[in-house]
C-alpha positions as MATLAB code, in Angstrom:
seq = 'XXXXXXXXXXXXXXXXXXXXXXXXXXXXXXXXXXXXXXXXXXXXXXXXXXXXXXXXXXXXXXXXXXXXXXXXXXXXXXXXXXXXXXXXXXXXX';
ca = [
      28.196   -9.281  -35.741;
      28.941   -7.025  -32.116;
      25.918   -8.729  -30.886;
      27.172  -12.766  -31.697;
      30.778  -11.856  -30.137;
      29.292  -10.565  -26.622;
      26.321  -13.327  -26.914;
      29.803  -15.919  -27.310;
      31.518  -14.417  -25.054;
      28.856  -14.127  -22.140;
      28.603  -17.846  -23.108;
      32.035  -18.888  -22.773;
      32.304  -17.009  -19.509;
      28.908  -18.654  -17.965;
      30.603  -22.218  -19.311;
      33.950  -21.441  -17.002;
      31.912  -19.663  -13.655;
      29.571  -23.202  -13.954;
      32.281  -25.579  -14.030;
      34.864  -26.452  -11.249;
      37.418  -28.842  -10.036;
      36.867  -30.485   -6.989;
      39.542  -32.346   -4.735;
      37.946  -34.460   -1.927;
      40.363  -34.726    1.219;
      39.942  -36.903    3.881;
      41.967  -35.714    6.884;
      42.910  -38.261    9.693;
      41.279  -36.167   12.745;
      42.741  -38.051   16.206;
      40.436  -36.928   19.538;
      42.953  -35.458   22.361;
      42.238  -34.884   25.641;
      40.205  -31.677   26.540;
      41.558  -28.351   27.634;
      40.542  -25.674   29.647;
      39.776  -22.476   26.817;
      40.208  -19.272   28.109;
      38.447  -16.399   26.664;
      37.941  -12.753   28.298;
      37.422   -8.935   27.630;
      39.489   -6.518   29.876;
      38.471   -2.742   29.297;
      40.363    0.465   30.294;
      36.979    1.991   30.465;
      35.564    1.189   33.800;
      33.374   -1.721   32.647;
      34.168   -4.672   34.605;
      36.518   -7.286   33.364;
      35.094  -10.750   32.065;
      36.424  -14.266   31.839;
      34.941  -17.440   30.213;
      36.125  -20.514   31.393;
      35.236  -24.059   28.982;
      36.152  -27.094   28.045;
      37.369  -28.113   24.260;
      35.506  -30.812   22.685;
      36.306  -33.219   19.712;
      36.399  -31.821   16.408;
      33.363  -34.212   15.355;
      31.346  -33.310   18.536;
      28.861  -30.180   18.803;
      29.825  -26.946   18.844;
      28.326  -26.935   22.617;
      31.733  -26.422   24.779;
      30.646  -27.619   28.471;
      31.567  -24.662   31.194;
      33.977  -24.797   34.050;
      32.714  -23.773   37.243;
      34.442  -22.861   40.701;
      37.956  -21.408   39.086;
      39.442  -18.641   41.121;
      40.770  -15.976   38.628;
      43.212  -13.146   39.371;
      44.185  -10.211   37.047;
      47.478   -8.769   37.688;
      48.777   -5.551   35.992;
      51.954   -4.452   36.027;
      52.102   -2.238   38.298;
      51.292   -4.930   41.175;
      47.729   -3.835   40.766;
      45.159   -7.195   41.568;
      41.810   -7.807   40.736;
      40.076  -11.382   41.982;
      37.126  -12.101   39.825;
      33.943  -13.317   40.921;
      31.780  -16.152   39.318;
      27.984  -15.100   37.957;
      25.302  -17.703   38.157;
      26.173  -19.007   35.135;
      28.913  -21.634   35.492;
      31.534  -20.660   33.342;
      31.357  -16.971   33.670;
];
């Protein structure tokens, strides 16, 4: 008797963990212009500060966000401390 009330129960639960609801939504995605992304890492612990300059792309497009090349970037703390980054070989960077 034990044994047919966990065999139903183990049952009923596979039944509910196998079935689902599903709501499609179509969402009315409008391109915009791109814009410059900034992304960087600034360390109190002597490594050198870096900055990633791209571009934003549509939501449908490729996850491949194109660099920006030939910015001039200055850190200022605030103490009046400034720091002018330089660009790597890689554009963007």
């Amino acid at each position: 008797m034990n044994n047919l009330l966990v065999l139903r129960f183990l049952a009923a639960t596979g039944l509910l963990l196998t079935t689902a609801c599903q709501t499609v939504i179509d969402l009315d995605l409008q391109d915009a212009a791109p814009r410059l992304t900034i992304e960087g890492q600034l360390t109190d612990d002597g490594q050198p500060a870096t900055v990633r300059l791209i571009r934003s792309v549509a939501f449908t497009a490729a996850s491949s966000f194109p660099a920006v090349g030939g910015a001039v970037i200055t850190l200022r703390d605030n103490i009046g401390g400034l720091d002018t980054l330089r660009e790597t070989p890689t554009p963007g960077q």
